[in-house]
C-alpha positions as CSV (number, residue, x, y, z in Angstrom):
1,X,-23.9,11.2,-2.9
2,X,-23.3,14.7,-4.7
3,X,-24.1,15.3,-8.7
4,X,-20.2,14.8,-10.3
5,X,-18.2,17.9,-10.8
6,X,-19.1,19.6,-7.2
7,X,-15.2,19.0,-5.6
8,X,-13.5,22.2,-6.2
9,X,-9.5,22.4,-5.7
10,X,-8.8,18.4,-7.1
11,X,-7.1,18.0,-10.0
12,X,-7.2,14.6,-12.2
13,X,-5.9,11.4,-10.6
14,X,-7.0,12.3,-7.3
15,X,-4.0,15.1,-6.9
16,X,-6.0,17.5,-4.0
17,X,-5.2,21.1,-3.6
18,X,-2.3,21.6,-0.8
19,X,-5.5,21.7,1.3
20,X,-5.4,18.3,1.9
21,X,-1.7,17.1,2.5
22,X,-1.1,14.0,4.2
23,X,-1.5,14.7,8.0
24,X,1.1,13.5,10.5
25,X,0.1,12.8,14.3
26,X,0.5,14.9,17.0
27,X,4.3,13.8,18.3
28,X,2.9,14.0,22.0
29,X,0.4,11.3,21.3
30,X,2.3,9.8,18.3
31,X,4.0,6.2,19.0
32,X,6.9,7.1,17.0
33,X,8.0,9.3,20.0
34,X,9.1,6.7,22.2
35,X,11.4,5.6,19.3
36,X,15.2,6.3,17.8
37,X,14.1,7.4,14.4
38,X,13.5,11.2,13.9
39,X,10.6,13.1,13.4
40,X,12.0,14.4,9.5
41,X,12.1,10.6,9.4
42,X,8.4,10.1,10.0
43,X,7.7,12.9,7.6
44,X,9.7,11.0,4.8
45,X,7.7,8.1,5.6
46,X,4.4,10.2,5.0
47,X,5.6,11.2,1.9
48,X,6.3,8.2,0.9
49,X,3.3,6.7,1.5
50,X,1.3,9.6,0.5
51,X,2.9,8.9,-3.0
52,X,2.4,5.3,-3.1
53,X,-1.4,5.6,-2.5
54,X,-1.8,8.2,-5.4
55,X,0.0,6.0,-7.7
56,X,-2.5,3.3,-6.8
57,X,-5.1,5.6,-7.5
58,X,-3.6,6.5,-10.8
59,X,-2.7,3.3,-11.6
60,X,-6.5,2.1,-11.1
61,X,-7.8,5.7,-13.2
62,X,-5.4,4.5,-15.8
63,X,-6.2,0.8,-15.6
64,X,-2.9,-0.9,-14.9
65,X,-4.2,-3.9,-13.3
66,X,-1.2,-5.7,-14.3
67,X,0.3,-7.2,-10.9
68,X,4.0,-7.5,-12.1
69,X,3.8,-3.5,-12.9
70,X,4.1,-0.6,-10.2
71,X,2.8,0.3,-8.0
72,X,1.3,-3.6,-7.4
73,X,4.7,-4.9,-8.0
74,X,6.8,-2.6,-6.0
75,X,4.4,-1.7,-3.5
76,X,1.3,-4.1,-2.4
77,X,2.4,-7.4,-1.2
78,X,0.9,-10.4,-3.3
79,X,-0.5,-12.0,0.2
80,X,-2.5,-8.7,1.0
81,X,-5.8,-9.2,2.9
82,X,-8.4,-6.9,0.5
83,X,-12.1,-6.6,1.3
84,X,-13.9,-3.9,-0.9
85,X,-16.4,-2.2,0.0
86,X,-18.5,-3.3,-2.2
87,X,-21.5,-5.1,-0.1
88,X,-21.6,-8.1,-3.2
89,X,-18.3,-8.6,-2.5
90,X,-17.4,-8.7,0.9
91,X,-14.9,-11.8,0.6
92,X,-11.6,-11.4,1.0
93,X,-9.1,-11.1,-1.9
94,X,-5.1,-11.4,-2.3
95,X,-3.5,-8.5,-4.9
96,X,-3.9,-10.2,-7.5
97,X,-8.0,-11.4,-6.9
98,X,-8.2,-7.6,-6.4
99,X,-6.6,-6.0,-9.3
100,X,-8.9,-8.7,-11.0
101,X,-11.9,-7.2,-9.1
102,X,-11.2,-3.9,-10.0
103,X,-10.6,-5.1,-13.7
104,X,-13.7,-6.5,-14.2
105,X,-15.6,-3.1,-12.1
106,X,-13.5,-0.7,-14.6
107,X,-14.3,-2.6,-17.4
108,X,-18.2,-2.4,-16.9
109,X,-18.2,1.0,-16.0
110,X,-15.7,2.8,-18.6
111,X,-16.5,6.4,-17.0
112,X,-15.0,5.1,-13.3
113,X,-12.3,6.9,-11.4
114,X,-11.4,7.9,-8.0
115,X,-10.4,11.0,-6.3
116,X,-8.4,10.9,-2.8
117,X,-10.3,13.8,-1.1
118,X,-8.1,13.8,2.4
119,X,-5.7,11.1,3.7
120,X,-4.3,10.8,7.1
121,X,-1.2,8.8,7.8
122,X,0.3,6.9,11.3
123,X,3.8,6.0,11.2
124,X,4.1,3.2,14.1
125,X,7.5,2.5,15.2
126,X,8.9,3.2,11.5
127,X,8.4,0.2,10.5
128,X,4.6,0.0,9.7
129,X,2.3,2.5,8.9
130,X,-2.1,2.6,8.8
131,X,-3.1,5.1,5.9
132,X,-6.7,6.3,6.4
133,X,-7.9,7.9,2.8
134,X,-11.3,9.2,2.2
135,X,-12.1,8.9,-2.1
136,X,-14.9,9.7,-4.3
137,X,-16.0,7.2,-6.8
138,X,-17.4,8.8,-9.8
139,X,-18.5,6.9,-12.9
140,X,-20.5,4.2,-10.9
141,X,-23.0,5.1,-12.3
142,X,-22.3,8.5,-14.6
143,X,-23.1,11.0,-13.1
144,X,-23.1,10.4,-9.1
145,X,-20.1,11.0,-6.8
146,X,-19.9,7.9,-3.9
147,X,-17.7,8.5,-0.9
148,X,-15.5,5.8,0.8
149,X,-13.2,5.5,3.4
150,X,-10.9,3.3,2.9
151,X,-7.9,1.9,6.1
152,X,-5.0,0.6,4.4
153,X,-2.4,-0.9,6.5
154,X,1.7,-0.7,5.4
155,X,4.2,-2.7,6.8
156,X,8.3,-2.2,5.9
157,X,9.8,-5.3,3.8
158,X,13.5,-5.2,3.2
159,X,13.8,-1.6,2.9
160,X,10.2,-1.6,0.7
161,X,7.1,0.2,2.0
162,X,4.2,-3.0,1.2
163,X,0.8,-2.6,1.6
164,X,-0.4,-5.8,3.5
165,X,-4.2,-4.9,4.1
166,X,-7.3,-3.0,2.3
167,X,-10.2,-2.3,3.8
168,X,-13.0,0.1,2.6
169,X,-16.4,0.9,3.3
170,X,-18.6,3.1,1.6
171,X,-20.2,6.3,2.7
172,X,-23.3,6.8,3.8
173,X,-24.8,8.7,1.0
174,X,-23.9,5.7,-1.3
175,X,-25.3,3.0,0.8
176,X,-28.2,4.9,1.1
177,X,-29.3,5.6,-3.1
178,X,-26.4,3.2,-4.3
């Protein structure tokens, strides 16, 4: 854990510096290469995803927990496998048991937001997609910054990016004070 306010270069809502764009596998290793779509193709996929995991982000710093709004509506499926990484709560969730989660977290800790700090995306096939995102946690308690990683898992659902799976663990330096 680091004292709050130590993370130069991110702006609110979890918006990093250019720094830390989304990063896109090397095409030599990448599975996409043994596929018909194009590389600009991937990179639209990134981008896409990229943007949908912010909005979550936002959407969670703004407390829109409200499953018929974006980006839950439009963009998580309602039968997604979610296990925080919350040690308490290690049971898995659907969207809407997790938005609830997060509700009730938010709501006892008014001062809680996350930051996306890096995120690394893996377009497989074009058709699904595992987004790897480390986050700070800060507000849980005031003061304190927790890391996470957390491996979030896209699949494409008539012609909508969904996210079918959450999982998160938290970083070392939490586990360890927190």
């Amino acid at each position: 854990m680091q004292a709050e306010g130590s993370s130069p270069g991110l702006s609110s809502y979890g918006s990093p510096s250019t720094a830390h764009r989304p990063s896109i596998s090397d095409p030599s290793t990448s599975p996409s290469t043994c596929t018909t779509y194009s590389e600009s193709a991937e990179q639209l996929i990134v981008l896409k995803l990229d943007g949908v995991v912010r909005d979550m982000i936002t959407a969670v710093n703004e407390r829109n927990f409200s499953s018929a709004r974006p980006p839950w509506s439009t963009n998580m499926s309602p039968t997604a496998r979610v296990v925080p990484g919350n040690l308490l709560s290690a049971e898995e969730m659907d969207r809407q048991g997790y938005l609830d989660w997060l509700n009730k977290i938010t709501a006892a800790r008014p001062h809680f937001r996350q930051i996306i700090t890096d995120l690394m995306i893996e377009v497989k096939h074009g058709r699904s997609a595992e987004v790897i995102a480390q986050k700070e946690t800060h507000g849980s308690p005031p003061g304190l910054i927790k890391p996470s990683i957390v491996s979030m898992e896209f699949r494409l659902v008539e012609e909508r990016w969904l996210c079918t799976s959450i999982r998160s663990v938290h970083g070392i330096g939490s586990m360890i004070n927190g």
